[in-house]
C-alpha positions in Angstrom: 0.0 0.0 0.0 1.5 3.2 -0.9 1.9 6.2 1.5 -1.0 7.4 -0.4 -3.0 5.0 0.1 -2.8 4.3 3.5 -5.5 5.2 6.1 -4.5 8.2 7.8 -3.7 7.8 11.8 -5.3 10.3 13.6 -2.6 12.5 15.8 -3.2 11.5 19.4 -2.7 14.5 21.5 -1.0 15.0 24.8 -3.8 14.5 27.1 -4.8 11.5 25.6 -1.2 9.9 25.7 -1.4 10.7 29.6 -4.2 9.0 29.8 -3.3 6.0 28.6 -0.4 6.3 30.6 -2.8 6.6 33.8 -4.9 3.3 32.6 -1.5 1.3 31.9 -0.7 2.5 35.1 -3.5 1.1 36.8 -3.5 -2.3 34.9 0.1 -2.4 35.8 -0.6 -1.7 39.2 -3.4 -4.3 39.5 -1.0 -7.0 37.9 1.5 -6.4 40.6 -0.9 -6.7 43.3 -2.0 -9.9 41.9 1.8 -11.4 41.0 3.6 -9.3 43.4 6.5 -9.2 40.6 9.1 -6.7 40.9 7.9 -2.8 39.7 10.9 -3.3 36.9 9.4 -6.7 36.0 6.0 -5.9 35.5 6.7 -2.0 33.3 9.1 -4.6 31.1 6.4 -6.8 30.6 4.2 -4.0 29.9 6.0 -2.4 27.7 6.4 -5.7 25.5 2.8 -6.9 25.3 1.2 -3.5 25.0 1.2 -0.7 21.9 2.3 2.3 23.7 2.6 4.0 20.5 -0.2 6.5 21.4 1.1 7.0 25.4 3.3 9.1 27.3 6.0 6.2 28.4 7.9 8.7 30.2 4.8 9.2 32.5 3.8 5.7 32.6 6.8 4.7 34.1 7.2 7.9 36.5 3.5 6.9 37.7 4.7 2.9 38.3 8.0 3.1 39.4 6.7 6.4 41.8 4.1 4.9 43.5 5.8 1.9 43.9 8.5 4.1 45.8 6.5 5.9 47.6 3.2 3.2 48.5 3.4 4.2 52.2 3.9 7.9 52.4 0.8 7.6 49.9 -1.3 5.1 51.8 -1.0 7.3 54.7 -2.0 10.5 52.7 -5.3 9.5 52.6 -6.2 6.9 54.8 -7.4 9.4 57.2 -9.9 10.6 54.4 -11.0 6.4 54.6 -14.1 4.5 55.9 -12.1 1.8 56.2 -9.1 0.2 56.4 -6.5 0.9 53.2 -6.3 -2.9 53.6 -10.2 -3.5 52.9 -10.2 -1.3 49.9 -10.9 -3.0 46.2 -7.5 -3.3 45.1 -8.7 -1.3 41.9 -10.0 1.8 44.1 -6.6 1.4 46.4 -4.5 1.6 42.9 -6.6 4.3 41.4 -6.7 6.3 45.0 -2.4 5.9 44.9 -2.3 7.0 41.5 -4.4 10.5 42.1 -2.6 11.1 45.5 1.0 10.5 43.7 -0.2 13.1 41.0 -1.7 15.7 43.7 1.7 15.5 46.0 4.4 14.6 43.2 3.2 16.4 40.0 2.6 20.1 41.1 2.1 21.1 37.0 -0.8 18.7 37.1 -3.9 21.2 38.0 -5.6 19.7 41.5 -8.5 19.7 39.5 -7.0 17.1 36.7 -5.5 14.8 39.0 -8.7 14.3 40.7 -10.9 14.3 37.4 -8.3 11.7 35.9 -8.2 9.4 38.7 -12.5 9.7 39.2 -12.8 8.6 35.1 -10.5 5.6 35.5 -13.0 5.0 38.9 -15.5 4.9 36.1 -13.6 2.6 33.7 -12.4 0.2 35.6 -14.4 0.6 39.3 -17.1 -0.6 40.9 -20.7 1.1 40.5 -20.0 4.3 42.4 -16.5 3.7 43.2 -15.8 7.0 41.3 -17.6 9.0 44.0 -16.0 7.3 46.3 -12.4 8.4 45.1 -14.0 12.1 43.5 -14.6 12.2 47.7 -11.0 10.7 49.5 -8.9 12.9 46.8 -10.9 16.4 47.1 -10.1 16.1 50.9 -6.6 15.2 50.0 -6.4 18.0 48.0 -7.8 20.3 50.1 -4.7 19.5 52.2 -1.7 19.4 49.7 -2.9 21.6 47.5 -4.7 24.2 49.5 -2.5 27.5 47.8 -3.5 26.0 44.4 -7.2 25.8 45.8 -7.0 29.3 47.4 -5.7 30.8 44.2 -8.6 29.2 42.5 -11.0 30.6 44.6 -10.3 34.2 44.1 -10.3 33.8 40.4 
């Protein structure tokens, strides 16, 4: 098929490559609580069997190999914000819940706003029937603590 001929691929843009990057990162996530392999094992593996072609690798990686780093310091973040024990939660709500708190404490460019509406849509994706409310809820009162200048700022806008 000549160049021509060929369907044209539509550009992805930069949100959407993050995004992917966020529902790798979940997937990845959930894999490794399921096989607990090693964080380096699992992005590998990930890499290989997955098209990343339209997602920002860079991020994905930052995402795994950050909340992998940092799993306590994040768990205690917002465990406060819990009804129950981090220990209890669905281990898809737990991985989406350490993914928006890595974003809201790590990734000051990212907009509060962002990291919360990025981690509620993957709540809808791959969550339980209102398990996006659930982590809309835990990460607003995270952010109302880490990111209360931002907020502020916001406000008076």
């Amino acid at each position: 098929m000549s160049e021509e001929q060929a369907p044209k691929r539509k550009k992805v843009s930069n949100t959407e490559k993050r995004r992917n990057a966020r529902s790798f990162t979940l997937q990845a996530l959930y894999s490794q609580e399921l096989t607990q392999n090693p964080t380096n094992e699992v992005e590998a593996h990930f890499r290989v069997d997955n098209d990343m072609s339209e997602t920002d690798v860079p991020l994905f990686s930052e995402l795994l190999q950050g909340i992998n780093t940092q799993k306590a310091d994040l768990d205690k973040a917002f465990e406060i914000y819990l009804d129950r024990r981090v220990d209890e939660l669905d281990p898809i709500e737990l991985s989406i819940l350490r993914i928006g708190s890595f974003e809201l404490i790590n990734r000051i460019e990212v907009p509060y706003k962002v990291a919360i509406n990025e981690s509620v849509e993957l709540a809808k994706i791959f969550g339980a029937t209102d398990s996006h409310r659930y982590v809309n809820g835990v990460l607003d009162k995270l952010a109302q603590k880490v990111r209360m200048v931002e907020i502020k700022a916001n406000r008076g806008k």
